[in-house]
C-alpha positions in Angstrom: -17.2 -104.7 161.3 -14.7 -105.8 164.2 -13.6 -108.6 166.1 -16.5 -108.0 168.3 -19.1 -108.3 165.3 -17.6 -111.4 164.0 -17.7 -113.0 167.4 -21.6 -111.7 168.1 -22.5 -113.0 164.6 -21.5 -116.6 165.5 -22.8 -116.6 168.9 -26.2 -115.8 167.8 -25.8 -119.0 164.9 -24.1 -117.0 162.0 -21.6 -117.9 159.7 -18.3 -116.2 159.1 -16.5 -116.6 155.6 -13.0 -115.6 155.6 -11.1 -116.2 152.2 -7.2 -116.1 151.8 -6.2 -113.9 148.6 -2.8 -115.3 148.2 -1.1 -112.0 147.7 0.1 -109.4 149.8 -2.7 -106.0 148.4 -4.7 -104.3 150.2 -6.8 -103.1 147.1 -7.2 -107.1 146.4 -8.3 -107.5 149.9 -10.8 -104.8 150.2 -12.4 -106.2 146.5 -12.8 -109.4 148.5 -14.8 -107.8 151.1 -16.9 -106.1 148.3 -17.4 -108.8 146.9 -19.1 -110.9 149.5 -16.1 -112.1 152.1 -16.5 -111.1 156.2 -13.2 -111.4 156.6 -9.3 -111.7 154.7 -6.5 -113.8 156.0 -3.2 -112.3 155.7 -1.0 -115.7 155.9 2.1 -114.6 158.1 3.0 -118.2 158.3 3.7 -118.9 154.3 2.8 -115.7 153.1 4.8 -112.7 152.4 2.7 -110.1 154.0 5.1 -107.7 156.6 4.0 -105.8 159.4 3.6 -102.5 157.6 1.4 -104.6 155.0 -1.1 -105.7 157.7 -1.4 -102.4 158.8 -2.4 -101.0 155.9 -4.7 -103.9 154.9 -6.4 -103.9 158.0 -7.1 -100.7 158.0 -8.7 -100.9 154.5 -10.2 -103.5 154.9 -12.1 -102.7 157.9 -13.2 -99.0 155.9 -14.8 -101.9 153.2 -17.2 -103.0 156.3 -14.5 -106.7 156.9 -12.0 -107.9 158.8 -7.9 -108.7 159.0 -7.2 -111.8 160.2 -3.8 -112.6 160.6 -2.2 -115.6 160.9 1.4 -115.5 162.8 4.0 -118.0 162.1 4.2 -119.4 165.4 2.8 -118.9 169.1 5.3 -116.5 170.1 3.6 -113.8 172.6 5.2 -110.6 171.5 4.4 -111.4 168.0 1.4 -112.1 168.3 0.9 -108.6 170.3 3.1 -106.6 167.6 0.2 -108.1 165.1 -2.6 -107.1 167.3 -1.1 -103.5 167.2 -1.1 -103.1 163.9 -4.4 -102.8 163.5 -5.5 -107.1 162.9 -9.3 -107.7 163.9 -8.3 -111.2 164.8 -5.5 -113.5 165.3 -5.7 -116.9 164.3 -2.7 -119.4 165.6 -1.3 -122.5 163.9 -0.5 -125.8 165.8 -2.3 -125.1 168.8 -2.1 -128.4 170.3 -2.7 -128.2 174.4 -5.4 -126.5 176.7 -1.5 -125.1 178.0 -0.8 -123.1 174.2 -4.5 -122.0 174.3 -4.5 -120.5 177.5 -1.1 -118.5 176.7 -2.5 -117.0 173.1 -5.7 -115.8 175.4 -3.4 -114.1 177.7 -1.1 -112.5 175.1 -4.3 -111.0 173.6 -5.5 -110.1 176.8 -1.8 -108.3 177.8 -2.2 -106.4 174.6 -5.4 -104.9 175.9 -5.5 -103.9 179.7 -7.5 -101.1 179.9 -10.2 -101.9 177.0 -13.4 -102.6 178.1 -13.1 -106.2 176.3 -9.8 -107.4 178.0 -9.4 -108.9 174.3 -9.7 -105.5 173.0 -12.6 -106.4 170.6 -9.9 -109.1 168.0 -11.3 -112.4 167.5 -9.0 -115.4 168.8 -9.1 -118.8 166.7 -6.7 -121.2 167.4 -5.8 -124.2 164.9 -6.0 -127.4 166.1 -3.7 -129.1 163.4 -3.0 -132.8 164.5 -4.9 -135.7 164.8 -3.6 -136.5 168.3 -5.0 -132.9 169.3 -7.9 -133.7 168.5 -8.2 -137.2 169.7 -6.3 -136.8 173.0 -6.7 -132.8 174.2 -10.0 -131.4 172.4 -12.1 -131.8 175.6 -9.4 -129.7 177.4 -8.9 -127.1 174.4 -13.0 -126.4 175.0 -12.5 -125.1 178.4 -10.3 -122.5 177.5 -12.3 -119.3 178.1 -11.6 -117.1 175.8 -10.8 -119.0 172.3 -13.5 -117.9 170.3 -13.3 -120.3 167.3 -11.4 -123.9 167.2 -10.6 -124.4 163.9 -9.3 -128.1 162.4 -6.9 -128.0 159.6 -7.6 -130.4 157.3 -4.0 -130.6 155.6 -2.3 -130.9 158.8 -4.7 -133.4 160.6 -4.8 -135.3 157.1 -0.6 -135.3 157.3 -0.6 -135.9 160.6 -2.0 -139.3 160.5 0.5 -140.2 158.1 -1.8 -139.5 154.9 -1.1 -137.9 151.6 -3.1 -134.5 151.2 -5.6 -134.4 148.5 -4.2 -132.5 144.2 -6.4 -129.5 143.6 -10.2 -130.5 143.0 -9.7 -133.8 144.8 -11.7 -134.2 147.9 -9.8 -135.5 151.3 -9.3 -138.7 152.7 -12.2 -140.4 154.0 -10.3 -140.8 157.6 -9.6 -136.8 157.4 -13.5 -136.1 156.8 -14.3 -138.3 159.6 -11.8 -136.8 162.1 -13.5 -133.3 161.5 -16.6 -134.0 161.7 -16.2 -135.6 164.8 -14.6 -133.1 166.2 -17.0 -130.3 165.3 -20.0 -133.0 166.9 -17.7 -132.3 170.1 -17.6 -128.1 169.8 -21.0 -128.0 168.8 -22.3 -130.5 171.6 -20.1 -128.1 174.0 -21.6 -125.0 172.6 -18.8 -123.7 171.2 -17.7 -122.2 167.4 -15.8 -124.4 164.8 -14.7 -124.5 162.1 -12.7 -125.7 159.1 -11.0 -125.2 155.1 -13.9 -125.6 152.8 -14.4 -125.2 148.4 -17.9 -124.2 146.6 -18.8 -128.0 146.6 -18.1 -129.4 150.5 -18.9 -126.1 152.0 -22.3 -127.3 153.1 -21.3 -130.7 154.2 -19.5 -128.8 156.7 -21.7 -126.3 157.7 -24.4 -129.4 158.5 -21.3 -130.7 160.6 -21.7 -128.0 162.4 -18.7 -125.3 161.1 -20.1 -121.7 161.8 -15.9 -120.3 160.8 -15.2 -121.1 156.7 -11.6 -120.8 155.3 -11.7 -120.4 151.6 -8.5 -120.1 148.9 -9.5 -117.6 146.4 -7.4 -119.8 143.4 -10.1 -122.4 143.4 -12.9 -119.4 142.9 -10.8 -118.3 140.0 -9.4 -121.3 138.4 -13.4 -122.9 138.2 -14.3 -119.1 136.7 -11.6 -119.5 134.0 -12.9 -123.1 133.7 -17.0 -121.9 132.7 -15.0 -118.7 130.3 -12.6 -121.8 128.4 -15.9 -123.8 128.2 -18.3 -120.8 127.0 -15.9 -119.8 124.3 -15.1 -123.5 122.8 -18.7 -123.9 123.1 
């Protein structure tokens, strides 16, 4: 699988699940895959993954039939490129808050590829829209960037960024968080273009009838509900 796959796979209505392992194997990556995920995000923003570490990674993990998608810790062009290079089937960007910072991630991703017949070399370009005056003020511009393949909303950003407490673990977001997202996917859907959004096991198809095609998953929750069942099956 590639960038190009993913991106044909939600053009013709598909669904791409990408899940974030929260630690810096490749061997934990590639089980991901196996076990069901189209794509890993190696978290170069918080996590601790290097350069040599996405290389390896996404080079295993595209042998296991998925992807590498790497998340840099801020727009910087050369970056970005230096990710691309080491093998990343797609970049996705944080804070991505202007029609302006779209256009430049397209064109770094574009640099990094001249003579390819994609000019984006075949890597998937998502770009995180992250606050709530993004999405309220520039979202109509963001959707005429040619080029961006998913716009994905954030909910922990967009829920801080109005001034809101994010959600503990199991708790579901704010009420003016889920309403902000869903609005915003009406508006990439009704433009014909790909969203997307963070999702669990239990809001996952709320979303999806919202329109998200593009699901970020945390693995903890996946294990701490499987430890949950175990605790439970051997009290009884």
């Amino acid at each position: 699988m590639s960038g190009s796959d993913m991106r044909a796979t939600l053009k013709a209505g598909g669904q791409i699940k990408m899940i974030n392992p929260h630690d810096s194997s490749y061997s934990l990556a590639t089980r991901l895959i196996g076990h069901g995920a189209d794509a890993v995000f190696l978290d170069c923003e918080h996590g601790s993954w290097s350069f040599e570490d996405v290389r390896v990674t996404s080079g295993a993990v595209q042998l296991a039939g998925g992807n590498a998608i790497v998340r840099p810790r801020c727009h910087d062009r050369s970056l970005i490129i230096r990710y691309l290079n080491c093998g990343a089937q797609g970049i996705m960007v944080p804070m991505v808050d202007s029609a302006e910072e779209a256009q430049a991630i397209v064109d770094a991703v574009r640099y990094a590829y001249p003579h390819e017949a994609e000019n984006d070399g075949g890597r998937l370009i998502v770009c995180m829209i992250e606050s709530a005056e993004a999405v309220k003020n520039d979202l109509d511009a963001l959707l005429d960037v040619d080029g961006v393949d998913v716009f994905f909303f954030g909910p922990t950003d967009l829920t801080q960024s109005m001034g809101l407490m994010p959600p503990k673990p199991g708790e579901d977001w704010n009420e003016r968080t889920k309403a902000l997202i869903h609005e915003a996917l009406a508006k990439v859907t009704a433009r014909g273009r790909i969203g997307g959004t963070l999702v669990r096991e239990d809001n996952a198809r709320e979303y999806a009838e919202a329109g998200a095609q593009f699901f970020y998953l945390h693995a903890d929750p996946f294990l701490r509900a499987g430890f949950d069942r175990f605790n439970s099956a051997l009290a009884g």
